[in-house]
TIPA-290685 format. One record per atom (N, C-alpha, C): atom name; z negated, y negated, x. Coordinates in steps of 0.02 Angstrom, whole numbers, plus 50000, padded with zeros to 5 digits. Each point is the difference from the previous one (the first is absolute). Layout:
N
CA Z Y X
...
# end
This chain:
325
N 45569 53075 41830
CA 49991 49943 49956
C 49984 49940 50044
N 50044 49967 49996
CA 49997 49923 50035
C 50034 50028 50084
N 50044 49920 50019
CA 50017 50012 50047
C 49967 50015 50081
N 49936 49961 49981
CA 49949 50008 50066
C 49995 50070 50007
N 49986 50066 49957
CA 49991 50071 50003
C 50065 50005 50088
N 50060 49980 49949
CA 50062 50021 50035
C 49988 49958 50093
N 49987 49967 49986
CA 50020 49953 50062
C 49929 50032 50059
N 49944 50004 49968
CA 49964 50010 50052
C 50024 50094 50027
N 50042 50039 49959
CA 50034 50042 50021
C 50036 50003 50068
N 50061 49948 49972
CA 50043 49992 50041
C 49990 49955 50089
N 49930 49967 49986
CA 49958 50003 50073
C 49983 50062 50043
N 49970 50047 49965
CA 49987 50052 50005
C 50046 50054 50054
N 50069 49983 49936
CA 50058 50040 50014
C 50054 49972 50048
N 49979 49908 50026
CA 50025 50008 50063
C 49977 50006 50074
N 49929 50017 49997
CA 49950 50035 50043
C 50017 50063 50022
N 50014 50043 49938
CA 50008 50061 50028
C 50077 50016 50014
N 50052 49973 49985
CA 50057 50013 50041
C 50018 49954 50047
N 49941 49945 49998
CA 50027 49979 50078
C 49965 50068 50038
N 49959 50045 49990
CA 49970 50061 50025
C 50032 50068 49997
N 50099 49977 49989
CA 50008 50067 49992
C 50009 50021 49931
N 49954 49993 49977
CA 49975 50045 49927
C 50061 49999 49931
N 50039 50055 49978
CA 50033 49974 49936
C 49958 49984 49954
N 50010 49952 49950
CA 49973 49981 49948
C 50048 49984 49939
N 49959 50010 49934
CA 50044 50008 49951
C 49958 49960 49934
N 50022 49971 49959
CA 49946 49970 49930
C 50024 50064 49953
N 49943 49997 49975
CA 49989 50043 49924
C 49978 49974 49944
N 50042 49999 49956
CA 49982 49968 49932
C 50053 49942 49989
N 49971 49959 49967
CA 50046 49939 49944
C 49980 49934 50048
N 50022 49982 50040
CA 50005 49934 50031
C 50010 49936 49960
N 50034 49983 49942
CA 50022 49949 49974
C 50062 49981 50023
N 50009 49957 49971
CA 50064 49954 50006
C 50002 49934 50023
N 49935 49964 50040
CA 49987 49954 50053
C 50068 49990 50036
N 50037 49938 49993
CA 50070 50005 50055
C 49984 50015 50072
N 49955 49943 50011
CA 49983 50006 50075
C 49944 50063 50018
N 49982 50027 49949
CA 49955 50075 50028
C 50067 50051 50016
N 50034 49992 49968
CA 50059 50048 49998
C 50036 49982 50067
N 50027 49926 50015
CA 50031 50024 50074
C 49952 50020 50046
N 49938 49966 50015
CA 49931 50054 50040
C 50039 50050 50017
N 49983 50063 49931
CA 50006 50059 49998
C 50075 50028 50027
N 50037 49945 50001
CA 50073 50037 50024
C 49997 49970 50090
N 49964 49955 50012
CA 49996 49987 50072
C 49979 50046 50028
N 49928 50027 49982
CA 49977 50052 50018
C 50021 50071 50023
N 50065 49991 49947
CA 50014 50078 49991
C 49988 50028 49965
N 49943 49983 49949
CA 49965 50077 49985
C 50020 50023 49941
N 50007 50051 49988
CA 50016 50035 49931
C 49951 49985 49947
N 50005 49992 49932
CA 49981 49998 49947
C 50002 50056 49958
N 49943 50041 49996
CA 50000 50074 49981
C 49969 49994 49917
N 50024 50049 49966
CA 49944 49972 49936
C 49960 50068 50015
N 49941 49971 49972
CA 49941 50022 50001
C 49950 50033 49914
N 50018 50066 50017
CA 49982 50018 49910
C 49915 50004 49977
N 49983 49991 49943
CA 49949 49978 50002
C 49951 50056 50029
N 50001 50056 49959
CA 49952 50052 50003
C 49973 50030 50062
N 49951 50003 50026
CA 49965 50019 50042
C 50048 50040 50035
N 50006 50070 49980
CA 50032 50062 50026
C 50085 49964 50017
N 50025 49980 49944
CA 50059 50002 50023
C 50017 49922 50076
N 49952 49961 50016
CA 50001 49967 50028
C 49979 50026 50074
N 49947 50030 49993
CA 50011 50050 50077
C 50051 50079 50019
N 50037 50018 49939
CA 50067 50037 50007
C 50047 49958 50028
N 49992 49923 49971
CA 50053 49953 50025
C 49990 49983 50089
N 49943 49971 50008
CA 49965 50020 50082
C 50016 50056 50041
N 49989 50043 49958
CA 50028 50077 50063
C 50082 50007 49996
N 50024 49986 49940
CA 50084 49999 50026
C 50005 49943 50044
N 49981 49945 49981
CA 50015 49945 50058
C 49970 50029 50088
N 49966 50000 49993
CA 49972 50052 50080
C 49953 49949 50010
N 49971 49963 49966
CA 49949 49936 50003
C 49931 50046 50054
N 49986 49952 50033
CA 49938 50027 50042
C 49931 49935 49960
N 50034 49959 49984
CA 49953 49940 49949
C 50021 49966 49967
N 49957 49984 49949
CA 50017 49967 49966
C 49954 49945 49988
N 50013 49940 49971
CA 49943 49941 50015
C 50022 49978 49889
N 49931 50016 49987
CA 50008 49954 49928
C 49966 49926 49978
N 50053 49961 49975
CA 49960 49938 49992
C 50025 49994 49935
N 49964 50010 49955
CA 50000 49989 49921
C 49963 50006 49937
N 49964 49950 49964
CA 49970 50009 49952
C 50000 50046 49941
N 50067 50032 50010
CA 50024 50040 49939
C 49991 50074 50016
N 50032 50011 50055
CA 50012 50065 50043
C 49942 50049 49956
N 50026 50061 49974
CA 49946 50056 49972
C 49939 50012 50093
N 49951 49976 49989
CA 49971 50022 50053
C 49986 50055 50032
N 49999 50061 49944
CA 50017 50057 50037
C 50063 50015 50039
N 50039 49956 50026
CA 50077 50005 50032
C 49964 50006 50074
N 49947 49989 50020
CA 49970 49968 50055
C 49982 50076 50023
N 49957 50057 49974
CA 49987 50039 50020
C 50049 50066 49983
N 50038 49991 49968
CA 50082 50044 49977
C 50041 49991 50039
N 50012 49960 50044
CA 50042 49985 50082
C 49948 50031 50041
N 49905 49998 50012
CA 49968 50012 50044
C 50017 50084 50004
N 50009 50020 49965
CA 49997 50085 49984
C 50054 50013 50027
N 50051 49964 49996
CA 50067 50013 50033
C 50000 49986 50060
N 49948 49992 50044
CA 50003 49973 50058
C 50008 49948 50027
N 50018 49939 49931
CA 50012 49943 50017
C 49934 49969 50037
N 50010 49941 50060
CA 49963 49954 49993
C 50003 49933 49942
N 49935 49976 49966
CA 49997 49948 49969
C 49982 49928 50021
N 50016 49959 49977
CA 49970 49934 50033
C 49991 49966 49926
N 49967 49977 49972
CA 49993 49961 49923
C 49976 49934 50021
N 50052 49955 50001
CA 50008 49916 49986
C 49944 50001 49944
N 49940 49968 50007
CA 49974 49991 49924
C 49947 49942 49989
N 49992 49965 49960
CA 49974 49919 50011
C 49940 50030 49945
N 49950 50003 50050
CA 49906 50010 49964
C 50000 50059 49976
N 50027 50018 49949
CA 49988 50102 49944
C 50060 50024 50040
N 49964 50065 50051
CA 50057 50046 50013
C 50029 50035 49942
N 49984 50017 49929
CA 50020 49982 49936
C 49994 50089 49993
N 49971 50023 50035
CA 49982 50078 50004
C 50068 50035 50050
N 50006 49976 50038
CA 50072 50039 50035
C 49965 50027 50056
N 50007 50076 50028
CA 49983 50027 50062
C 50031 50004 50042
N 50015 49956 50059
CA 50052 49988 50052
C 49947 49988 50051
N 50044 50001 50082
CA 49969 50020 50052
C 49968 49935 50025
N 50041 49952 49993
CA 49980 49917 50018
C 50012 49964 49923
N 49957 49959 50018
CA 50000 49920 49934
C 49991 49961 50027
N 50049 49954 50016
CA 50012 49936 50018
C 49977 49928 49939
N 49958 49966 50013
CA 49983 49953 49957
C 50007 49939 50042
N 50039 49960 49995
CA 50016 49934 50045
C 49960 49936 49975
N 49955 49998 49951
CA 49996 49964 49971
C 49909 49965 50032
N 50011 49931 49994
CA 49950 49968 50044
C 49906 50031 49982
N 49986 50012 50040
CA 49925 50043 49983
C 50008 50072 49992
N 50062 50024 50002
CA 50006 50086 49962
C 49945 50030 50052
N 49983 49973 50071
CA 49985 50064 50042
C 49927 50011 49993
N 49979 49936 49936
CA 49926 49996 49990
C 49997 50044 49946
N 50044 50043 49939
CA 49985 50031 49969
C 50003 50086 50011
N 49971 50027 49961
CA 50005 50109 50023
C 50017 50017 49939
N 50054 50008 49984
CA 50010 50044 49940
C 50013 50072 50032
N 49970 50055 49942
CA 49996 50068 50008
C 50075 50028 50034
N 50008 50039 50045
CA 50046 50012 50038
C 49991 50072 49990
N 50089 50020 50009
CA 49981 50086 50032
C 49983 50019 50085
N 49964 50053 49992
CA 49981 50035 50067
C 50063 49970 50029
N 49977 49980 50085
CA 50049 49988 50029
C 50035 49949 49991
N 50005 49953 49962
CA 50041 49944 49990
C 49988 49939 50035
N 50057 49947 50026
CA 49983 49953 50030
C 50024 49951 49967
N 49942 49963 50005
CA 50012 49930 49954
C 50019 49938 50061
N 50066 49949 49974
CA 50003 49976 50068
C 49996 49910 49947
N 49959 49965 50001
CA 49984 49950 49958
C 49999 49920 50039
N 49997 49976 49950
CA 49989 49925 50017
C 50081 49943 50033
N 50003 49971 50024
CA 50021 49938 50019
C 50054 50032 50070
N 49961 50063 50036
CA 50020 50010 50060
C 50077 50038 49990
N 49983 50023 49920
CA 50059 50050 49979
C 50061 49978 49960
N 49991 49924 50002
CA 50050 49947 49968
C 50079 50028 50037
N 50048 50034 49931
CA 50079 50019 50034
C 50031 49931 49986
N 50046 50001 50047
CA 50027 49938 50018
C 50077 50004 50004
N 50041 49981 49962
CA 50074 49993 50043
C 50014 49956 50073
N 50053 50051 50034
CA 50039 49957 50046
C 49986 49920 49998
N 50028 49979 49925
CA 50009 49930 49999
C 49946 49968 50013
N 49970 50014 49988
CA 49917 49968 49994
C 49979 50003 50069
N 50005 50057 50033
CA 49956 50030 50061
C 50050 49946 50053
N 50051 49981 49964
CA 50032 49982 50091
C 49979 49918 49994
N 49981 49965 49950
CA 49969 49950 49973
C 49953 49983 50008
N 49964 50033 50023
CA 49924 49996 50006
C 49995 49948 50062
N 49956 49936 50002
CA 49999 49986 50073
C 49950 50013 50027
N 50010 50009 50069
CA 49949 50019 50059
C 49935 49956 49996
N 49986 49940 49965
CA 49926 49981 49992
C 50029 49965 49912
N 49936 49971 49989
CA 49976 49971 49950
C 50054 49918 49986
N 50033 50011 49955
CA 50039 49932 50009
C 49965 49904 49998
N 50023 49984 50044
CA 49988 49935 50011
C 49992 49943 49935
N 49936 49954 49996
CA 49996 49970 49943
C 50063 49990 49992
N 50033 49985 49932
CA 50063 49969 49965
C 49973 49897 50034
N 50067 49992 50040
CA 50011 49948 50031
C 50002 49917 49979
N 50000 50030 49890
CA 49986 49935 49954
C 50070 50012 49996
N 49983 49925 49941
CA 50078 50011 49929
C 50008 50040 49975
N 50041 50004 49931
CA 50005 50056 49943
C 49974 50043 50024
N 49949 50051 49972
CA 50011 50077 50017
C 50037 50045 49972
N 50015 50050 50022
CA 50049 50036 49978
C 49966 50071 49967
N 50031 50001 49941
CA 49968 50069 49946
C 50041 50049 49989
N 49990 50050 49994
CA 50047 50040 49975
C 49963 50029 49943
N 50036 50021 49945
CA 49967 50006 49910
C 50036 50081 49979
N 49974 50064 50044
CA 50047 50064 49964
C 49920 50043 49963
N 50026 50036 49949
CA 49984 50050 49959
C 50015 50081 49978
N 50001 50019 50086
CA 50036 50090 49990
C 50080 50001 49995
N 50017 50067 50010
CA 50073 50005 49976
C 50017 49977 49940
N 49997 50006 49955
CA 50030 49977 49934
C 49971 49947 49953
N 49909 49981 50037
CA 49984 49945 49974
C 49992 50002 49936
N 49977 50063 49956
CA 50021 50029 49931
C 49935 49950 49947
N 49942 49969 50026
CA 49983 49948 49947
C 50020 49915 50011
N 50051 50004 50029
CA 50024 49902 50010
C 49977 49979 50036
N 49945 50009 50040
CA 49957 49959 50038
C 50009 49937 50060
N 50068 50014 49998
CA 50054 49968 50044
C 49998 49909 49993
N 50036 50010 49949
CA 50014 49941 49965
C 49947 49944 49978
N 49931 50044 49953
CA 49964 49974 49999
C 49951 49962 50057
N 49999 50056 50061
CA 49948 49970 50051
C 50031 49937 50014
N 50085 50000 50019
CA 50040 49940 50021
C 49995 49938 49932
N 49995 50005 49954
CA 49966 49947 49949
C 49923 49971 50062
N 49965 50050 49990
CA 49930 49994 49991
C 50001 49940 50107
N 50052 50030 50050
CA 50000 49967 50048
C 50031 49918 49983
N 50030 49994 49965
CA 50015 49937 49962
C 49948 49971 49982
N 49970 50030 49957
CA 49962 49939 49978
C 49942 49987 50016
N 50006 50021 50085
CA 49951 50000 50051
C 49996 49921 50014
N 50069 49977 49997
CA 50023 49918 50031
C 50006 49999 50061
N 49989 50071 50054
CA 50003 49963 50072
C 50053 50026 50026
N 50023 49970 50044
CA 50080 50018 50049
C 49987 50062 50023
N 50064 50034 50005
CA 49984 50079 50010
C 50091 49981 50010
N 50015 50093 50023
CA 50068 50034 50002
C 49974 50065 49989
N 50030 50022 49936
CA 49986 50070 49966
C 50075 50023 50001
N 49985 50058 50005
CA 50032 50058 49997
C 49997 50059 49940
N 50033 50004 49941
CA 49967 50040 49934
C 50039 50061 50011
N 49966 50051 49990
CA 50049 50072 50020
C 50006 50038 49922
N 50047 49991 49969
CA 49990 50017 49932
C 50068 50019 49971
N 50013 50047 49954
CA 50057 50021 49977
C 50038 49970 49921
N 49956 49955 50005
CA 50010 49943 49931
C 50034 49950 50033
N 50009 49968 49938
CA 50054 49926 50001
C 49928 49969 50000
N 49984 49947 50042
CA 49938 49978 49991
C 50037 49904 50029
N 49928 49967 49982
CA 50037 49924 50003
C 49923 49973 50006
N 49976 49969 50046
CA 49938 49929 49979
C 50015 49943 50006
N 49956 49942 49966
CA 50008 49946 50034
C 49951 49985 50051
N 50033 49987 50064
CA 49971 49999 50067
C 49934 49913 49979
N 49961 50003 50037
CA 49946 49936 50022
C 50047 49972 50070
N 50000 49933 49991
CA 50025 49974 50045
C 49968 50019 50078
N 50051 50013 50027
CA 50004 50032 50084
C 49999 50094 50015
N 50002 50000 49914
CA 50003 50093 50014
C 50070 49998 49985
N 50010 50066 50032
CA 50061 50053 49988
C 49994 50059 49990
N 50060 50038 49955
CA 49998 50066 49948
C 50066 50024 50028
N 49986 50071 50020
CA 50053 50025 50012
C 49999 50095 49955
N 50037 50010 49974
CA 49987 50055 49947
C 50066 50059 50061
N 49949 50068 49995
CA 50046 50031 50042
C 50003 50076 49958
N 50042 50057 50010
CA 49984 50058 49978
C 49949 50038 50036
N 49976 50058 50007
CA 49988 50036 50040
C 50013 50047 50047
N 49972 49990 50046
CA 50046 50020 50057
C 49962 50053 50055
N 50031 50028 50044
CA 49986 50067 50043
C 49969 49934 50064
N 50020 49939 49994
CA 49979 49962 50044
C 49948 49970 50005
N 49960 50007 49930
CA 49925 49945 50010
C 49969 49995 50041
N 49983 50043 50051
CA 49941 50011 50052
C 50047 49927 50036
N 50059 50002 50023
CA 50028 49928 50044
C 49978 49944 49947
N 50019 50005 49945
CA 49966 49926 49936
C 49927 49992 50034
N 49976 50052 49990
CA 49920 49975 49989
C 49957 49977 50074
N 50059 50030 50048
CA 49978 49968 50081
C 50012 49949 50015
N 49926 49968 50014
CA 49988 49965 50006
C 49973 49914 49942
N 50004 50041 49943
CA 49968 49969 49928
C 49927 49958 49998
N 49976 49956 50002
CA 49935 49964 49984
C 49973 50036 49964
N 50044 50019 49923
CA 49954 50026 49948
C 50038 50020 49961
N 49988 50100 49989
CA 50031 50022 49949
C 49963 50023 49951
N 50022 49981 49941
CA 49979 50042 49934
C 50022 50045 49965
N 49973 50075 50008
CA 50018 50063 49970
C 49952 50024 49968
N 50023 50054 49984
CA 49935 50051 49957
C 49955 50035 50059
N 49956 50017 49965
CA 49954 50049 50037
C 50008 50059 50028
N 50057 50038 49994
CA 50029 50055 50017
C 50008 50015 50064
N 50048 50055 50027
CA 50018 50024 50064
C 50026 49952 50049
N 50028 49945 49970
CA 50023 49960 50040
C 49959 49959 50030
N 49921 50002 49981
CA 49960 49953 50018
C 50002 50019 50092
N 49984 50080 49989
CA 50013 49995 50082
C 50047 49990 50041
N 50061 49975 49989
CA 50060 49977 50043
C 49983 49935 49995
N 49972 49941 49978
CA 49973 49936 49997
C 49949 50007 50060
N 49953 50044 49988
CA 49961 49984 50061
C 50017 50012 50061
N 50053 50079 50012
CA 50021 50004 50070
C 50044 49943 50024
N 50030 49981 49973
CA 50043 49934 50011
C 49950 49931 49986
N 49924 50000 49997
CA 49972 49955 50033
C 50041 49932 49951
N 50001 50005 49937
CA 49995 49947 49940
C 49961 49998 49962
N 49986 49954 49957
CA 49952 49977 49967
C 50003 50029 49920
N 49971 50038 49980
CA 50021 50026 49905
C 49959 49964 49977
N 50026 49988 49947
CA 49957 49982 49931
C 50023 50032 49955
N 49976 50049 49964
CA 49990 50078 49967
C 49998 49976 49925
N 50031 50041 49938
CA 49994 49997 49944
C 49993 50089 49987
N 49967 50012 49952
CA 50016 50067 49969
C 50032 50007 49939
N 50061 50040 50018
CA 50042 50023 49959
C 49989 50054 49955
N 49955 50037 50024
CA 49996 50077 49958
C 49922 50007 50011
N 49958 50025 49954
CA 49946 50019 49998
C 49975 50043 50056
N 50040 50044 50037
CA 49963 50040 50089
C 50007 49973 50025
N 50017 49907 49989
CA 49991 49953 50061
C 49938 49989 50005
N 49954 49989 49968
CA 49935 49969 49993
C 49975 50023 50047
N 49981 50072 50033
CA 49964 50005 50061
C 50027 49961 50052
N 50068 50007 49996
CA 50025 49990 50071
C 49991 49901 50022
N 50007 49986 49928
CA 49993 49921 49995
C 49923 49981 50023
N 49949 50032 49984
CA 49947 49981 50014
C 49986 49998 50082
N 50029 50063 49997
CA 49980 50020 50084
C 50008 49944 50047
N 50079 49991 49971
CA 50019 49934 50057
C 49962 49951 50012
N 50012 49981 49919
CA 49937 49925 49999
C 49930 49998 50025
N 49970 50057 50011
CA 49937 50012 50024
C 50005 50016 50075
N 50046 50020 50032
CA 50021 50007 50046
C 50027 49938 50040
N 50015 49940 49946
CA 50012 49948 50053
C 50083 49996 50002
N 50028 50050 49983
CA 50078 50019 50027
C 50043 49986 49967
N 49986 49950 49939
CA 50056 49956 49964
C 49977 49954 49930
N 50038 49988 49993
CA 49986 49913 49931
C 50004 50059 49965
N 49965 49984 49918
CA 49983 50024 49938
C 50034 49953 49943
N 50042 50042 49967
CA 50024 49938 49955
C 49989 50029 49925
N 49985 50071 50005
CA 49991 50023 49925
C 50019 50050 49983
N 50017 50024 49933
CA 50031 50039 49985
C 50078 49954 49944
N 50061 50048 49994
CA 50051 49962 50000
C 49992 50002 49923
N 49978 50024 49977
CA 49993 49991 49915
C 49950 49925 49981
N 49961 49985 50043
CA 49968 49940 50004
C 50033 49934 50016
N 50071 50008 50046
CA 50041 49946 50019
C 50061 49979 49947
N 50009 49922 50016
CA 49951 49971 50046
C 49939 49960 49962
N 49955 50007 50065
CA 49938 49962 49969
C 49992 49935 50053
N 49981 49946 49982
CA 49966 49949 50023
C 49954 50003 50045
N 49967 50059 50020
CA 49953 50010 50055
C 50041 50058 50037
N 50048 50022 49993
CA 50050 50040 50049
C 50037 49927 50035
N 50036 49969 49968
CA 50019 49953 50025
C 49981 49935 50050
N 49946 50003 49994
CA 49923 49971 50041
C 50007 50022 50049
N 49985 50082 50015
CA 49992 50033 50061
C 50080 49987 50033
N 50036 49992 49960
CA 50054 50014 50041
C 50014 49931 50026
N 50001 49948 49964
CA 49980 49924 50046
C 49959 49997 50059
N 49939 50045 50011
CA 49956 49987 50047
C 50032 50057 50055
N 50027 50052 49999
CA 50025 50032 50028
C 50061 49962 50026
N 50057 49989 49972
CA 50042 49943 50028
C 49973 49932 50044
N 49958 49997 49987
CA 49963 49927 50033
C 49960 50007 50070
N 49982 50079 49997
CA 49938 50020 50057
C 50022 50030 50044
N 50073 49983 50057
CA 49995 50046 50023
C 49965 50020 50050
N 49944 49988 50022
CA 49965 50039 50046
C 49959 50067 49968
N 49998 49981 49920
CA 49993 50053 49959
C 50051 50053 49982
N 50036 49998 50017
CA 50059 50033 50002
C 50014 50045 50055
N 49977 49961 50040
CA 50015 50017 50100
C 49960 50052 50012
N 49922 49992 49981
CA 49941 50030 50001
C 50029 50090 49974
N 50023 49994 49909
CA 50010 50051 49965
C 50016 50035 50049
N 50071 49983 50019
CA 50070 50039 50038
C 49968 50024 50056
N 49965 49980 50044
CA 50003 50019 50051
C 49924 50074 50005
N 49976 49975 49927
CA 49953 50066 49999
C 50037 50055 49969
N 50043 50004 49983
CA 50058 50041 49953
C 50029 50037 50049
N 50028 49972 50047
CA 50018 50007 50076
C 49980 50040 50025
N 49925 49992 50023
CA 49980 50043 50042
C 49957 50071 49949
N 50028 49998 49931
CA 49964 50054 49958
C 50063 50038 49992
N 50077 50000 50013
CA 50025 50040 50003
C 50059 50010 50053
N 50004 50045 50042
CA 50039 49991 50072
C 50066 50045 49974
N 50026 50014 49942
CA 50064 50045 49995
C 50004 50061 50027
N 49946 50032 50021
CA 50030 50066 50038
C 49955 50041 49963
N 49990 50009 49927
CA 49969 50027 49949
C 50052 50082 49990
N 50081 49987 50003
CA 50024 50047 49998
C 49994 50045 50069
N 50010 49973 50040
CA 49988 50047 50065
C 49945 50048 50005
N 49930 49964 49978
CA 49963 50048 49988
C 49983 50049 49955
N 50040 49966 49951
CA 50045 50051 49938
C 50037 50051 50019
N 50027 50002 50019
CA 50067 50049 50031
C 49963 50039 50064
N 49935 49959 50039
CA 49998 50073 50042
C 49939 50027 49974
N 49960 49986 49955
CA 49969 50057 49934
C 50039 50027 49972
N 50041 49979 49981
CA 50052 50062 49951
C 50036 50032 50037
N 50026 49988 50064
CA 50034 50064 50034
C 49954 50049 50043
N 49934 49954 49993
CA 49946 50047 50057
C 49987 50075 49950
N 50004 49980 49956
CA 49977 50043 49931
C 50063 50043 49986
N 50052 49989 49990
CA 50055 50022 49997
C 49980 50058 50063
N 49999 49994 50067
CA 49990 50033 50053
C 49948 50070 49984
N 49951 49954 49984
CA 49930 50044 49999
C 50023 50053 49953
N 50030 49988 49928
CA 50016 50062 49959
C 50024 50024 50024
N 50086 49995 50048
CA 50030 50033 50032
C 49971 50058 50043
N 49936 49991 50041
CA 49962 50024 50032
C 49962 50043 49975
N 49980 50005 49931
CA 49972 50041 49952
C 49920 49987 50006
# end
């Protein structure tokens, strides 16, 4: 559910075959255009994945799976220890409630995770926090070697996306709400609508689809506005500036964190927009950039992209160790 599940996968999954490793997805991917060529760049097969516990690790042992990695809100959680019995190794993607699943590692990427202990099984390794941020290619080769240089003056440049499919509008509206900011800008709206503003004199609107390319859009951006989600951490490794809305109610932790953390603008929640004091911040944010400069470059040094690497050699160290009995 939701495309971030998929994508912080497919970081994952080009870690481990740049390592060699076959890899394969299980389950219902969607119909995302640009998730879909990903998945055919990759290679990787698209397996379906049946619900029931048992018959999902029968599906594992015909495949000859040595692991399997779950990232999903839905997933019957006993699937987690119905592969373990089969010898599978587990890895469970899971943001705060391991949701009762017994797997060998739990990966929680999410800012502060490594400050929380939820009840674990014997033996389990929890690999948490900021350090464990998966990253695509695109992003990782993006990243620059220091903290980017104040923005040099004139327009700044925004970029305005909302997830793969952008499924409550948020698009359109934020690009209203940068309008009737009044100050010169060059925006960039990443949205799958017919969308139209009227610009403030010295801005510009450019309406685009979505694309396998954003990480190049957003390099090098003054100031982007997205949701609170998975993508927050590809904003910071790429060392730009967010200003965060929440889209879905399990944003709220993650929204706070930031803001308390220092690590991006607060604009609300999107059922509240737009408001007149969202629009405020986003004037003073457009106006400040040494406030801007400041954000990014602590964003920067809070996530270095190599979250999957240390992903991948927990999960194959483990993979090993069962092997070993």
């Amino acid at each position: 559910m939701g495309v971030g599940h998929l994508v912080r996968c497919l970081a994952l999954a080009e870690e481990l075959i740049g390592r060699g490793c076959q890899v394969a997805l299980l389950g219902d991917v969607g119909s995302v255009p640009w998730t879909a060529r990903e998945i055919a760049r990759l290679g990787l097969p698209v397996i379906d994945a049946p619900a029931s516990p048992e018959a999902l690790a029968m599906t594992a042992w015909r495949l000859g799976l040595e692991a399997v990695v779950i990232d999903s809100y839905v997933t019957d959680p006993a699937c987690a220890a119905a592969l373990r019995a089969e010898g599978v190794t587990v890895l469970a993607i899971v943001d705060g409630d391991p949701r009762g699943q017994s797997a060998d590692l739990y990966l929680d990427q999410n800012l502060g995770a490594e400050r929380a202990a939820p009840p674990l099984p014997p033996g389990a390794t929890r690999l948490a926090g900021l350090p464990y941020v998966l990253l695509r290619d695109s992003v990782r080769s993006r990243r620059p070697a220091a903290p980017r240089p104040l923005h040099p003056g004139g327009p700044p440049t925004v970029v305005c996306f909302f997830g793969g499919t952008d499924p409550t509008g948020a698009a359109p509206v934020l690009a209203g709400m940068l309008a009737a900011t009044g100050i010169p800008l060059r925006a960039t709206v990443v949205t799958a609508s017919a969308s139209t503003v009227t610009p403030a004199p010295g801005q510009t609107f450019s309406f685009v689809p979505n694309t396998p390319e954003l990480p190049a859009l957003l390099d090098g951006a003054d100031l982007v506005l997205a949701a609170a989600g998975t993508s927050t951490w590809e904003l910071l490794c790429l060392g730009v500036c967010p200003a965060l809305i929440m889209v879905a109610d399990n944003q709220r932790l993650g929204y706070d964190a930031m803001l308390a953390a220092g690590l991006g603008i607060g604009l609300g929640a999107r059922a509240d927009l737009p408001s007149p004091a969202a629009i405020e911040t986003l004037r003073a944010a457009l106006t400040s950039p040494n406030w801007r400069h400041s954000l990014a470059a602590r964003g920067w040094s809070e996530v270095d992209g190599d979250g999957r690497v240390r992903a991948a050699d927990a999960l194959l160290a483990a993979v090993a160790a069962r092997a070993r009995g």
